[in-house]
N, CA, C and O atoms as CSV, one atom per row, in Angstrom:
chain,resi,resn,atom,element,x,y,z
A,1,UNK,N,N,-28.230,2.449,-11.366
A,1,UNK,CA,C,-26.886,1.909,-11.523
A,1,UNK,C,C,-26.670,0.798,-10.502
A,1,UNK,O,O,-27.202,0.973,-9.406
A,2,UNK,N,N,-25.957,-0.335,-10.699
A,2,UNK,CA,C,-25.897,-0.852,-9.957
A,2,UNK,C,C,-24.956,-1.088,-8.882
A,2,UNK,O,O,-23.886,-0.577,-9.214
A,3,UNK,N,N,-24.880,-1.593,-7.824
A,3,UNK,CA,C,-24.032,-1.332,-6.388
A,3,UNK,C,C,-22.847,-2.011,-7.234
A,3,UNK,O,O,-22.561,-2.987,-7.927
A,4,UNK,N,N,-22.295,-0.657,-6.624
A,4,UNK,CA,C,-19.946,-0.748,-7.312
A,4,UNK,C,C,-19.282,-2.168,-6.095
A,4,UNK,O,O,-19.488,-2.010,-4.891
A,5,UNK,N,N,-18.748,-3.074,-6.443
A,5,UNK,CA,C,-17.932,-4.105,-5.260
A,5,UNK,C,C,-17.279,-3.006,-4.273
A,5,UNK,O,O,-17.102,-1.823,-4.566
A,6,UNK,N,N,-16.974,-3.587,-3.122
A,6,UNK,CA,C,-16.030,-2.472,-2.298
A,6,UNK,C,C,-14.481,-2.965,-2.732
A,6,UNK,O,O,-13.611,-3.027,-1.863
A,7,UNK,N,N,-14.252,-3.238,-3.838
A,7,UNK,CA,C,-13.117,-3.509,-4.226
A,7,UNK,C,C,-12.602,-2.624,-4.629
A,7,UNK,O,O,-11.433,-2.329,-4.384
A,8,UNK,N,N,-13.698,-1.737,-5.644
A,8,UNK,CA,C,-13.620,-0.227,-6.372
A,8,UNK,C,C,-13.488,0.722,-5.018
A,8,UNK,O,O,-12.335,1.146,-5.095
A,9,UNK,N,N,-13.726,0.940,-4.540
A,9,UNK,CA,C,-13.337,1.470,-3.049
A,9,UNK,C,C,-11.923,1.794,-2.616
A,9,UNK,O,O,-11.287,2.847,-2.646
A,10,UNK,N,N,-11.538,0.236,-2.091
A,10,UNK,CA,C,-10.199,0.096,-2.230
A,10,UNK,C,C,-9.636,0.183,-2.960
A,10,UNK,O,O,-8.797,0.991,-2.562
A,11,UNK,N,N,-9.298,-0.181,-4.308
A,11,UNK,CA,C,-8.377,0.211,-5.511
A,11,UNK,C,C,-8.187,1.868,-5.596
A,11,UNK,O,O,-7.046,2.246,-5.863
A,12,UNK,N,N,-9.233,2.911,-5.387
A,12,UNK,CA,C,-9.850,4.173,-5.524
A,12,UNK,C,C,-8.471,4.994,-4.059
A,12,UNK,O,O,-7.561,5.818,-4.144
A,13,UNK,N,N,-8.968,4.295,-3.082
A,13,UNK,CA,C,-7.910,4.728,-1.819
A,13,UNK,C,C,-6.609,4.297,-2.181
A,13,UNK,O,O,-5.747,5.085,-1.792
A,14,UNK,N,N,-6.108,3.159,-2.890
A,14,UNK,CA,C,-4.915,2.785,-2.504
A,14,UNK,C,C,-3.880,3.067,-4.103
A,14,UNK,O,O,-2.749,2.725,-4.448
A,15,UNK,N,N,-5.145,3.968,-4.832
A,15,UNK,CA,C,-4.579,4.677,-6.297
A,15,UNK,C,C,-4.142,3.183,-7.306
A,15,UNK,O,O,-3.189,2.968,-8.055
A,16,UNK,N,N,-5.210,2.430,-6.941
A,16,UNK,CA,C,-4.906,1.638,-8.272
A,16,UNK,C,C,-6.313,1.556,-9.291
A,16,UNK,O,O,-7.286,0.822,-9.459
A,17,UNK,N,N,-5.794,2.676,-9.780
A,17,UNK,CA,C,-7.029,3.316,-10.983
A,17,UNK,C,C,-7.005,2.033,-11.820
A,17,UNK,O,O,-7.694,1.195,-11.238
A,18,UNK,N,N,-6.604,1.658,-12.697
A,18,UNK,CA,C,-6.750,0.806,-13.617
A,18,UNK,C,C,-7.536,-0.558,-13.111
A,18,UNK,O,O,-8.250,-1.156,-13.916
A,19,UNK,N,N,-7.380,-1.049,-11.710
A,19,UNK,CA,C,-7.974,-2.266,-11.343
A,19,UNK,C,C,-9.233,-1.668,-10.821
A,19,UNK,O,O,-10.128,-2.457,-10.522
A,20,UNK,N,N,-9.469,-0.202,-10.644
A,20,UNK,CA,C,-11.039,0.170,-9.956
A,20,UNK,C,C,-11.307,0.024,-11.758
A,20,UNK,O,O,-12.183,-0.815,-11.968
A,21,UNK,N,N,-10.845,0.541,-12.837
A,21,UNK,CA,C,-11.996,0.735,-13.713
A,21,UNK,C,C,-12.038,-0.899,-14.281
A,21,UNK,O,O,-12.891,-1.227,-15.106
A,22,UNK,N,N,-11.315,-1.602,-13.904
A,22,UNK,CA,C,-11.250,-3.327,-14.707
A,22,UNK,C,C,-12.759,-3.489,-13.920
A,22,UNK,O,O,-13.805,-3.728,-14.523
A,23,UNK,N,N,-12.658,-3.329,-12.624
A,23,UNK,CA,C,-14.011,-3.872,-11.894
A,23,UNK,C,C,-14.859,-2.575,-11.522
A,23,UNK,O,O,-15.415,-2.447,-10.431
A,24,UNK,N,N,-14.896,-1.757,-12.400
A,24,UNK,CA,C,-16.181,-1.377,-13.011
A,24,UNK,C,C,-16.797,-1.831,-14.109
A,24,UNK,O,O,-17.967,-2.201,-14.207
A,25,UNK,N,N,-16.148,-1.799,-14.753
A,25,UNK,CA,C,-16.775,-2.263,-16.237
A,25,UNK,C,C,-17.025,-3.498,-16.332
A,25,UNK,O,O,-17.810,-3.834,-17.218
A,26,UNK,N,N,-16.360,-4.667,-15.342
A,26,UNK,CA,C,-16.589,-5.583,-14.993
A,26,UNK,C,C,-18.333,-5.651,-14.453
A,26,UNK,O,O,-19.305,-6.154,-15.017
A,27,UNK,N,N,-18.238,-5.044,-13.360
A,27,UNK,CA,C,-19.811,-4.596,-12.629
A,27,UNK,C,C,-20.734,-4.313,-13.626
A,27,UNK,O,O,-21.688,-5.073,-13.790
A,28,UNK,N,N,-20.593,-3.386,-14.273
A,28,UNK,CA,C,-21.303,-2.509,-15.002
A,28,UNK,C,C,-21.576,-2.838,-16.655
A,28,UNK,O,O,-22.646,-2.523,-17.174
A,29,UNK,N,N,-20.487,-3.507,-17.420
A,29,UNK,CA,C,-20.764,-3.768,-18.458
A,29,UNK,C,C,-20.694,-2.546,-19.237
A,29,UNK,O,O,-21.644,-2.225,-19.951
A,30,UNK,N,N,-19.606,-1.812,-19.153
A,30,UNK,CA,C,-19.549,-0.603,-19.846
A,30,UNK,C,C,-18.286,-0.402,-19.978
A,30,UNK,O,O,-17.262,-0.923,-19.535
A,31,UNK,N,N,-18.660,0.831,-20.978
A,31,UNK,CA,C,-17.358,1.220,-22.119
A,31,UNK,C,C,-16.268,1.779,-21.234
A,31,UNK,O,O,-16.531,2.330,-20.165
A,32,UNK,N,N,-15.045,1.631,-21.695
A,32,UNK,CA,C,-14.272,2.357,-20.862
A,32,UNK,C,C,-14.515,3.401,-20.243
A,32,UNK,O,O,-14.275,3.514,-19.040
A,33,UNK,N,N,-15.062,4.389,-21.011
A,33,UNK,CA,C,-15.255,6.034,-21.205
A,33,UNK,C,C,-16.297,6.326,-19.932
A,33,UNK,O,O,-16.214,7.210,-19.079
A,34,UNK,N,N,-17.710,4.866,-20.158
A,34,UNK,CA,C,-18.525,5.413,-19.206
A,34,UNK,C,C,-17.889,4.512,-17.828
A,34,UNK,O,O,-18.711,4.754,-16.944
A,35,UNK,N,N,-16.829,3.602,-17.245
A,35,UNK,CA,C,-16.324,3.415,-16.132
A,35,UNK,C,C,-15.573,4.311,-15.405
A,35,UNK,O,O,-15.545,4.409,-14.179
A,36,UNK,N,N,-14.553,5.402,-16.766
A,36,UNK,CA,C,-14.175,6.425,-16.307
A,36,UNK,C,C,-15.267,7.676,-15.595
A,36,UNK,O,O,-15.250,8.252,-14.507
A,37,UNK,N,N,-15.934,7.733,-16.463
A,37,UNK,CA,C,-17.361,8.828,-15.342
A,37,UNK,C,C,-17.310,8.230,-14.181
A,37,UNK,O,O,-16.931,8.791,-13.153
A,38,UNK,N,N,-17.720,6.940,-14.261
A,38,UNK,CA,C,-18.350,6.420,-12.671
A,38,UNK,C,C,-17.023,6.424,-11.416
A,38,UNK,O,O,-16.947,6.677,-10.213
A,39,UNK,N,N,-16.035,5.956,-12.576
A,39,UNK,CA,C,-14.645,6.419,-11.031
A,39,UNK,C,C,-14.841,7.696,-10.983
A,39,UNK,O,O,-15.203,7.943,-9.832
A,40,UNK,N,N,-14.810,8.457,-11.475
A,40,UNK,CA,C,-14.202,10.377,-10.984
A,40,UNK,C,C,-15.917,10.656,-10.346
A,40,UNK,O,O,-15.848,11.396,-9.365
A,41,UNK,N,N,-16.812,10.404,-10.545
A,41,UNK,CA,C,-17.993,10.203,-9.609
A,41,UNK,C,C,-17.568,9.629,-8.342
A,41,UNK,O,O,-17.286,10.289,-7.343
A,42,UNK,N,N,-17.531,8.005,-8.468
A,42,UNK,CA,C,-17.353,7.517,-7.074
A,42,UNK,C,C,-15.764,8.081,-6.357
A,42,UNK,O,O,-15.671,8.355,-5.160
A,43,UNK,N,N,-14.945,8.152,-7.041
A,43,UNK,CA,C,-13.709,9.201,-6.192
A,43,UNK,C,C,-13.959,10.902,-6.256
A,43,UNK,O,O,-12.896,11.505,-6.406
A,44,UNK,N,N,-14.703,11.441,-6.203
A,44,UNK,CA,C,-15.446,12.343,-5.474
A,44,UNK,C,C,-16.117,12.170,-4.563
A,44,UNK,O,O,-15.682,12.653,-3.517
A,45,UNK,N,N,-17.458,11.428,-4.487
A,45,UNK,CA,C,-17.756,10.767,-2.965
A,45,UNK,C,C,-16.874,10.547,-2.176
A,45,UNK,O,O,-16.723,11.303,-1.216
A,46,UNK,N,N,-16.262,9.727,-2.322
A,46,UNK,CA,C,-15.522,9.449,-1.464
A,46,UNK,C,C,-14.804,10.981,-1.103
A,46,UNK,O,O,-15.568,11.752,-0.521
A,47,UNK,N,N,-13.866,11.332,-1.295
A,47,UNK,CA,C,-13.443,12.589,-0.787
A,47,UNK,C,C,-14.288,13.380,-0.249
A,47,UNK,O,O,-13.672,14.177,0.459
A,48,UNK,N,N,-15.311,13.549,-0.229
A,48,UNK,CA,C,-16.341,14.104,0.574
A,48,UNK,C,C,-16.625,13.187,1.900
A,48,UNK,O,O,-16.191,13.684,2.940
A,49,UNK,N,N,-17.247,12.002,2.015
A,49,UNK,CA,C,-17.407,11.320,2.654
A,49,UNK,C,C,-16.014,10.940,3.539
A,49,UNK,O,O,-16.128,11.172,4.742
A,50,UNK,N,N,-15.147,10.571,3.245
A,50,UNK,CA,C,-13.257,10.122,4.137
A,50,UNK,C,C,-12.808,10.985,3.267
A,50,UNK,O,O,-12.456,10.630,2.142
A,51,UNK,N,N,-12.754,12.463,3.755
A,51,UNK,CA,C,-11.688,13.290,3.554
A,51,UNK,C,C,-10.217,13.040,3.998
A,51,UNK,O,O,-9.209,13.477,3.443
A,52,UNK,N,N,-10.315,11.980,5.486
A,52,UNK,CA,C,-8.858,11.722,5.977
A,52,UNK,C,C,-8.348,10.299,5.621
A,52,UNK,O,O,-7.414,9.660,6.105
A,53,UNK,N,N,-9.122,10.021,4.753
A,53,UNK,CA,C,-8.160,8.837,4.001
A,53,UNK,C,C,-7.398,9.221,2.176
A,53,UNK,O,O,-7.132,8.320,1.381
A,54,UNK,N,N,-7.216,10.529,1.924
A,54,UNK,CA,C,-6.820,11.013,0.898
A,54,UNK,C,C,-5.679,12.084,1.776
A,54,UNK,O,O,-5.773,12.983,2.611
A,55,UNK,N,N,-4.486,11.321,0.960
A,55,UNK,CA,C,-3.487,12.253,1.538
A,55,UNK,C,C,-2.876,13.401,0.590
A,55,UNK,O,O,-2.177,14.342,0.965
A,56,UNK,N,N,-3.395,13.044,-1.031
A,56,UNK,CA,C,-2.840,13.398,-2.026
A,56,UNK,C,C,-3.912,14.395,-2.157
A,56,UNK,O,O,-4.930,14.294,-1.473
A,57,UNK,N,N,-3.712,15.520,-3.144
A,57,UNK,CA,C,-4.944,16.533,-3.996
A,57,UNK,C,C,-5.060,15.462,-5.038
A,57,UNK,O,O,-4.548,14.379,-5.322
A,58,UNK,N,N,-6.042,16.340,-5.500
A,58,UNK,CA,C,-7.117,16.284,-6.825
A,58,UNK,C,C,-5.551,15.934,-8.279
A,58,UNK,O,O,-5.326,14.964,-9.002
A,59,UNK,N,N,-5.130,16.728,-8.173
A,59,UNK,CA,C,-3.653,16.936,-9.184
A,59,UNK,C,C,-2.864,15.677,-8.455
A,59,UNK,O,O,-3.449,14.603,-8.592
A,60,UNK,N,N,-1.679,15.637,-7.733
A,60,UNK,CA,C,-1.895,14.619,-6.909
A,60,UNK,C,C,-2.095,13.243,-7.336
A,60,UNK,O,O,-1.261,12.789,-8.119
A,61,UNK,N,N,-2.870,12.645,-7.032
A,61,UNK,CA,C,-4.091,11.594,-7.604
A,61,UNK,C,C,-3.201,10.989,-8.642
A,61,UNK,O,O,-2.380,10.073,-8.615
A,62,UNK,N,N,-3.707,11.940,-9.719
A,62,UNK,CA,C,-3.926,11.387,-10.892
A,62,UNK,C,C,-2.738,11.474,-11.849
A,62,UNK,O,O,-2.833,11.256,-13.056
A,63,UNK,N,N,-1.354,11.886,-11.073
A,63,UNK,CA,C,-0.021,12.143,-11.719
A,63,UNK,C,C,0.165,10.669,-12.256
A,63,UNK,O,O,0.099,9.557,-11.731
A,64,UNK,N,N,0.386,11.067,-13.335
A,64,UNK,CA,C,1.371,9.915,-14.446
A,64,UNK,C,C,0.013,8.568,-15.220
A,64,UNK,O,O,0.330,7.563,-15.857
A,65,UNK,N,N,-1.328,8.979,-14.903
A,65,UNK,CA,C,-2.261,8.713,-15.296
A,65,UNK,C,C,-3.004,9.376,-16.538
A,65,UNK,O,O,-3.373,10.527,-16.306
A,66,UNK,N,N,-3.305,8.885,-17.827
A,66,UNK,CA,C,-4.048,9.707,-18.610
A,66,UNK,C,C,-4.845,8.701,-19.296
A,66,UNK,O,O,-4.703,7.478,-19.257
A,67,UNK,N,N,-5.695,9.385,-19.924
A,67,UNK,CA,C,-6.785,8.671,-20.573
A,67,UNK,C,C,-7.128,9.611,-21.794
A,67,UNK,O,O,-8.028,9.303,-22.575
C-alpha cells in the first residue's frame, strides 16, 4: 500500500473524516468502500500509537457520521 500524506493524519485527529477519505482515495485510487477500510485501519493505529491525542471514544468519533 502506499505511504497515506500526513494530511490523513491530521484530518483523522481533528475528526474531519470526509477530507481524510477525499485524500485517501486521492493517494490510493480507490473506491470509497476500500478508503473507508484504510481510515478505520489507519484511525486505529493511531489510537494505539497517541492514545493522548484522542479525547473522544470509539462511539464518540464517529457521532453524526454514516456510511
Amino acid at each position: 500500500m502506499n505511504q497515506l500524506p500526513e494530511s490523513v493524519d491530521r484530518d483523522i485527529l481533528e475528526h474531519r473524516v470526509i477530507l481524510a477519505l477525499k485524500a485517501i482515495r486521492g493517494t490510493l485510487d480507490c473506491t470509497l468502500h476500500q478508503a473507508l477500510e484504510v481510515f478505520v485501519q489507519r484511525h486505529e493505529e493511531l489510537r494505539r500509537e497517541r492514545p493522548e491525542d484522542f479525547a473522544l471514544s470509539r462511539e464518540e468519533y464517529g457521532q453524526g457520521f454514516y456510511s
